[in-house]
C-alpha positions in Angstrom: 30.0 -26.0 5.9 32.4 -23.4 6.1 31.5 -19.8 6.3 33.3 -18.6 3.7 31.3 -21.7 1.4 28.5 -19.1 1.5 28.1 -17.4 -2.0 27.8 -13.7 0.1 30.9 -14.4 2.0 32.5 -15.2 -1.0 31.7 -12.2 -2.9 32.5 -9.9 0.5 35.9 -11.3 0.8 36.6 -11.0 -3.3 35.1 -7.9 -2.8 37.8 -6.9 -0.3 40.4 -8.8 -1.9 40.3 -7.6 -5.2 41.0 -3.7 -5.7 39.2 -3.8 -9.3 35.9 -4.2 -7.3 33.5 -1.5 -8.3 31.8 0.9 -5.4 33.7 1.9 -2.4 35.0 0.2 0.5 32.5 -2.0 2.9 32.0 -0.9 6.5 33.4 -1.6 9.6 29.4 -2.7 10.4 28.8 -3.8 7.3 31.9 -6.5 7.0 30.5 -7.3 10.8 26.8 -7.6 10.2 25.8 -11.6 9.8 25.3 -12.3 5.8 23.0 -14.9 4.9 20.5 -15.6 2.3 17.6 -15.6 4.0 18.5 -11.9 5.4 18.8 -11.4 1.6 15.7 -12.1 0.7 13.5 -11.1 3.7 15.4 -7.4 2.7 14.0 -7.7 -0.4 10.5 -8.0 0.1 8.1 -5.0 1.2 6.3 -5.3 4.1 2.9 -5.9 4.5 1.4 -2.6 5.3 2.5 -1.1 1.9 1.2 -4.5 -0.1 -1.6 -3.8 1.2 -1.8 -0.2 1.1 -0.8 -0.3 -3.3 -3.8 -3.4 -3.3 -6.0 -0.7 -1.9 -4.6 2.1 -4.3 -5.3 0.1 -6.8 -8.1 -1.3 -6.3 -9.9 2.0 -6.1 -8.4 2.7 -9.6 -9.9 -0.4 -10.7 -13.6 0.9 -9.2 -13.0 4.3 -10.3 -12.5 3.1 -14.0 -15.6 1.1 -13.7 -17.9 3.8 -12.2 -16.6 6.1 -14.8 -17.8 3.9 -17.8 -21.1 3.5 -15.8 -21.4 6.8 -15.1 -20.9 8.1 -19.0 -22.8 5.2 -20.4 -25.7 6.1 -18.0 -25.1 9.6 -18.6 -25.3 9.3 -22.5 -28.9 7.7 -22.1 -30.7 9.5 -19.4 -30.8 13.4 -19.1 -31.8 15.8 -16.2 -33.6 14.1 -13.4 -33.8 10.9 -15.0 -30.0 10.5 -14.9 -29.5 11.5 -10.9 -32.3 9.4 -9.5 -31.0 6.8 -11.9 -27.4 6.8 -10.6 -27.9 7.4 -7.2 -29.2 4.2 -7.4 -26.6 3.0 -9.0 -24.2 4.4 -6.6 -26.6 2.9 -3.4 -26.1 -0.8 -5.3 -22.6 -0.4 -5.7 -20.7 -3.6 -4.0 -17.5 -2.7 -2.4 -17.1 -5.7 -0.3 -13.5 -6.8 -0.5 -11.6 -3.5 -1.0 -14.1 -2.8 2.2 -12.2 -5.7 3.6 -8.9 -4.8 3.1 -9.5 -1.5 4.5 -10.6 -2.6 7.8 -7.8 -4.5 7.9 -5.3 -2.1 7.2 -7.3 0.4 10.0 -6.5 -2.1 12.3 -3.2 -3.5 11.8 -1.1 -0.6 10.1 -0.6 1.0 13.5 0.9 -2.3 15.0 3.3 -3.2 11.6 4.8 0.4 11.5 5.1 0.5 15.1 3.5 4.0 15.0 4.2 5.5 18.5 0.8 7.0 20.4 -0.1 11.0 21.1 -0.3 10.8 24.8 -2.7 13.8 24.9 -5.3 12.3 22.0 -4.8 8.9 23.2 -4.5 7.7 19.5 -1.5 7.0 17.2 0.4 10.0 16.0 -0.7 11.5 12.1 1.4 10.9 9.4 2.1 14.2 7.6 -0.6 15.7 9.1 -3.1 13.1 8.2 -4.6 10.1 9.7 -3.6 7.0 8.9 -6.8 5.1 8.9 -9.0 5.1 5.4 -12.2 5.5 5.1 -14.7 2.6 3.5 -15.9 3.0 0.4 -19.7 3.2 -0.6 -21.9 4.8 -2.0 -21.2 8.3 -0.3 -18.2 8.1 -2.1 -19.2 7.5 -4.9 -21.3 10.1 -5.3 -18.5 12.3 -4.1 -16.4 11.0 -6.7 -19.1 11.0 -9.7 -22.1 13.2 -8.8 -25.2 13.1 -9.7 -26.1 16.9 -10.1 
C-alpha cells in the first residue's frame, strides 16, 4: 500500500495542495509527525483516569438524588427524634459498595496514569491545586454530612 493510499495522507497532501483549504498552514512537525488511524482514534478517546473520575462524579449524583428522596420521604413521616434515630439508621444501612470500588481504584492507580511526580520532603505525590488527589469512600459519615439528621 502506498502511503499516500492512506485517507489522512490524502487529505494532508490536498490540504497542502489546494489553496482553498480552510484553516492555516500545517507545521513543519505536524506535516512530519507519522499519521495513521489508529493514532486517530487512540487521540480521541479520554484516558482512563478521567472515565473514571466522571463515573465517580456521577455516581455520587446518582446516590445523592436517592438519599434526598429518602431523606424527604422519611422526613415528611417522622418528626423530632423519631426522624434522626430513624435516618441515622438509614444512613448506617446505606450500601455504597461499587462507587466504594471505583474509588479505591482510582486512589491507587490515578497517581501512576497521570504520572504525578512525588514531593521528596512528604514522600507522597504532589497535590493538585492544593488538594489531594485521593477521594475519600463513601458511607454513612457522609451521608450524614451530606443530609443530617439534626
Amino acid at each position: 500500500m502506498c502511503v499516500s493510499d492512506e485517507p489522512v495522507q490524502r487529505l494532508l497532501v490536498a490540504s497542502l495542495e489546494d489553496p482553498r483549504s480552510a484553516g492555516r498552514p500545517l507545521s513543519d512537525r505536524a506535516r512530519q509527525s507519522a499519521r495513521s488511524l489508529e493514532a486517530y482514534l487512540r487521540a480521541g478517546v479520554r484516558p482512563r483516569w478521567m472515565e473514571r473520575l466522571m463515573e465517580i462524579e456521577s455516581g455520587m449524583a446518582r446516590e445523592r438524588r436517592h438519599l434526598r428522596r429518602v431523606y424527604d420521604a422519611l422526613r415528611a413521616e417522622h418528626e423530632g427524634d423519631d426522624f434522626a434515630a430513624r435516618w441515622r439508621a438509614v444512613a448506617g444501612g446505606w450500601r455504597f459498595d461499587e462507587l466504594n470500588e471505583l474509588i479505591r481504584t482510582h486512589n491507587e492507580w490515578y497517581p501512576v496514569e497521570r504520572d504525578l511526580p512525588m514531593d521528596l520532603r512528604t514522600r507522597d505525590y504532589v497535590l493538585i491545586n492544593g488538594r489531594s488527589y485521593r477521594r475519600r469512600e463513601l458511607d454513612a459519615g457522609w451521608v450524614l454530612e451530606e443530609f443530617p439528621a439534626a
